[in-house]
C-alpha positions, 0 to 999 in steps of 0.5 A, spaced: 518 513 528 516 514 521 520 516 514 516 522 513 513 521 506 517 527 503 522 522 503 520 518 499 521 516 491 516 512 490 508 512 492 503 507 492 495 509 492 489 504 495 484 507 492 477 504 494 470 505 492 465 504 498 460 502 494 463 495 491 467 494 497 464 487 501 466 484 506 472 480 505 472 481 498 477 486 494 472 488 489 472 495 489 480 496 491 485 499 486 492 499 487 497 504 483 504 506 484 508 512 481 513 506 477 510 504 472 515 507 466 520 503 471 518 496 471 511 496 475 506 492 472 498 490 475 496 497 475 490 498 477 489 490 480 490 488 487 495 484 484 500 491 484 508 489 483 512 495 485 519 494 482 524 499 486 532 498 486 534 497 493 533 503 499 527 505 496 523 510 501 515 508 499 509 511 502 502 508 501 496 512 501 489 509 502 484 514 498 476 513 497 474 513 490 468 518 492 472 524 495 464 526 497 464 519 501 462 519 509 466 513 510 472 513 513 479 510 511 484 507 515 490 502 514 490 497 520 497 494 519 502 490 515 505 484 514 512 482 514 516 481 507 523 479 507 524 485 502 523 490 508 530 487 512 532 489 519 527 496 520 521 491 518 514 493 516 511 500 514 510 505 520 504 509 520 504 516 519 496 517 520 490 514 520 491 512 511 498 514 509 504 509 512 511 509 509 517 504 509 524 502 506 525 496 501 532 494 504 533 487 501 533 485 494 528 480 491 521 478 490 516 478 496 508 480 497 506 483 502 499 484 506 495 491 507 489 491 512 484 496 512 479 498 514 472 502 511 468 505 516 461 505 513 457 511 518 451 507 522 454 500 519 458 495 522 466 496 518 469 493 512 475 489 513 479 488 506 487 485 506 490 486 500 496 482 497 500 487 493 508 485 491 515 488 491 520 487 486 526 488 489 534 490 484 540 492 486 541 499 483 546 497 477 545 491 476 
Protein backbone atom coordinates (compact mmCIF):
# COMPACT_ATOMS: atom_id res chain seq x y z
CA UNK A 1 0.00 0.00 0.00
CA UNK A 2 1.14 3.59 -0.49
CA UNK A 3 2.39 6.23 1.82
CA UNK A 4 -0.41 8.89 1.12
CA UNK A 5 1.46 12.13 -0.31
CA UNK A 6 0.08 13.87 2.80
CA UNK A 7 2.79 12.21 4.47
CA UNK A 8 5.35 13.51 2.76
CA UNK A 9 8.21 16.06 3.25
CA UNK A 10 9.70 16.18 0.04
CA UNK A 11 8.19 16.49 -3.59
CA UNK A 12 9.71 15.81 -6.84
CA UNK A 13 7.72 17.06 -10.02
CA UNK A 14 8.20 15.80 -13.69
CA UNK A 15 7.19 18.30 -15.51
CA UNK A 16 7.02 17.17 -19.42
CA UNK A 17 6.36 19.24 -22.35
CA UNK A 18 4.35 16.88 -25.08
CA UNK A 19 5.38 19.07 -27.87
CA UNK A 20 9.35 18.24 -27.18
CA UNK A 21 8.86 15.01 -26.14
CA UNK A 22 10.27 12.01 -28.61
CA UNK A 23 10.49 8.84 -28.34
CA UNK A 24 13.29 7.54 -26.27
CA UNK A 25 14.75 11.07 -25.68
CA UNK A 26 14.16 13.32 -22.47
CA UNK A 27 14.12 16.52 -24.22
CA UNK A 28 11.24 18.34 -22.90
CA UNK A 29 11.20 16.72 -19.19
CA UNK A 30 12.01 18.90 -16.26
CA UNK A 31 12.58 17.70 -13.02
CA UNK A 32 12.30 19.51 -9.93
CA UNK A 33 12.05 19.08 -6.05
CA UNK A 34 11.16 21.16 -3.01
CA UNK A 35 14.75 20.73 -1.74
CA UNK A 36 16.79 22.94 -3.26
CA UNK A 37 17.67 25.30 -0.10
CA UNK A 38 18.98 21.89 1.61
CA UNK A 39 21.22 20.83 -0.83
CA UNK A 40 19.21 19.51 -3.96
CA UNK A 41 21.18 20.47 -6.84
CA UNK A 42 20.42 19.94 -11.03
CA UNK A 43 17.18 21.60 -11.12
CA UNK A 44 15.12 21.69 -13.89
CA UNK A 45 17.39 18.78 -15.80
CA UNK A 46 16.94 15.00 -15.92
CA UNK A 47 19.73 14.89 -13.83
CA UNK A 48 17.76 15.98 -10.27
CA UNK A 49 19.93 15.18 -6.96
CA UNK A 50 17.32 15.12 -4.04
CA UNK A 51 19.48 15.32 -1.19
CA UNK A 52 17.28 14.16 2.08
CA UNK A 53 18.19 12.89 5.71
CA UNK A 54 17.48 9.27 6.11
CA UNK A 55 13.36 8.30 6.49
CA UNK A 56 12.52 10.95 4.23
CA UNK A 57 8.75 10.30 2.65
CA UNK A 58 8.83 11.37 -0.97
CA UNK A 59 5.98 12.01 -3.56
CA UNK A 60 6.69 12.45 -7.31
CA UNK A 61 4.45 13.70 -9.31
CA UNK A 62 4.19 13.69 -13.39
CA UNK A 63 2.50 17.00 -14.71
CA UNK A 64 2.09 18.38 -18.42
CA UNK A 65 3.86 21.68 -19.00
CA UNK A 66 0.57 22.59 -21.24
CA UNK A 67 -2.20 22.25 -18.59
CA UNK A 68 -4.61 22.45 -22.12
CA UNK A 69 -2.85 19.44 -23.37
CA UNK A 70 -4.98 16.44 -24.43
CA UNK A 71 -2.10 13.93 -23.48
CA UNK A 72 -2.27 11.65 -21.08
CA UNK A 73 0.42 11.04 -18.37
CA UNK A 74 1.05 8.06 -16.25
CA UNK A 75 4.53 6.90 -14.70
CA UNK A 76 4.53 3.14 -15.72
CA UNK A 77 7.46 2.14 -12.89
CA UNK A 78 10.51 2.34 -11.10
CA UNK A 79 13.67 0.89 -10.78
CA UNK A 80 15.23 -0.10 -7.71
CA UNK A 81 17.92 1.86 -5.82
CA UNK A 82 19.65 0.90 -2.78
CA UNK A 83 18.63 3.97 -0.95
CA UNK A 84 15.10 2.63 -0.81
CA UNK A 85 16.19 -0.26 1.61
CA UNK A 86 13.71 -3.05 2.65
CA UNK A 87 10.23 -1.58 1.63
CA UNK A 88 11.87 -1.45 -1.93
CA UNK A 89 10.64 1.10 -4.83
CA UNK A 90 7.70 3.73 -4.80
CA UNK A 91 4.08 2.61 -5.00
CA UNK A 92 1.65 4.32 -7.18
CA UNK A 93 -0.95 6.33 -5.79
CA UNK A 94 -2.65 7.10 -9.45
CA UNK A 95 -1.89 7.01 -12.73
CA UNK A 96 1.19 10.44 -12.19
CA UNK A 97 1.73 10.49 -8.37
CA UNK A 98 3.87 7.70 -6.60
CA UNK A 99 5.35 7.83 -3.28
CA UNK A 100 7.98 6.15 -1.29
CA UNK A 101 10.52 6.14 1.59
CA UNK A 102 14.39 6.75 1.61
CA UNK A 103 15.61 4.33 4.40
CA UNK A 104 19.39 3.95 3.54
CA UNK A 105 21.86 6.40 3.52
CA UNK A 106 24.18 7.10 0.35
CA UNK A 107 24.06 8.11 -3.23
CA UNK A 108 22.26 6.04 -5.86
CA UNK A 109 20.06 6.84 -9.02
CA UNK A 110 17.24 5.57 -10.05
CA UNK A 111 14.87 4.93 -13.19
CA UNK A 112 11.21 6.84 -13.55
CA UNK A 113 9.14 5.09 -16.68
CA UNK A 114 6.64 6.98 -18.04
CA UNK A 115 4.34 7.40 -20.46
CA UNK A 116 2.62 10.13 -22.57
CA UNK A 117 -0.44 9.34 -24.29
CA UNK A 118 -0.71 11.44 -27.65
CA UNK A 119 -4.55 11.04 -28.34
CA UNK A 120 -4.76 9.39 -32.01
CA UNK A 121 -0.78 8.28 -31.91
CA UNK A 122 1.16 5.81 -30.86
CA UNK A 123 2.44 6.47 -26.82
CA UNK A 124 5.80 8.00 -25.92
CA UNK A 125 8.04 5.88 -23.91
CA UNK A 126 10.61 8.13 -21.53
CA UNK A 127 13.01 6.88 -18.70
CA UNK A 128 14.67 9.28 -16.62
CA UNK A 129 17.58 8.60 -14.34
CA UNK A 130 17.23 11.12 -11.56
CA UNK A 131 19.36 10.80 -8.10
CA UNK A 132 19.04 10.58 -4.29
CA UNK A 133 21.62 11.76 -1.78
CA UNK A 134 20.99 10.26 1.08
CA UNK A 135 22.43 11.58 5.01
CA UNK A 136 21.96 10.45 8.37
CA UNK A 137 19.96 13.47 10.12
CA UNK A 138 22.86 15.18 12.38
CA UNK A 139 25.63 14.26 10.82
Amino acid sequence: MATPPSACSTFIQIWVDTNALQNGQTTGVYLVDNNLNHGSSNEGTVNLVTNVPVGTFVCWSLLNVDPTSDTILSIQNFGNASVFGFSGTPQQVNDTTWTGQVQIAGNASYDINFNAQIPGSSGITTTVSPSFSVFQAGS
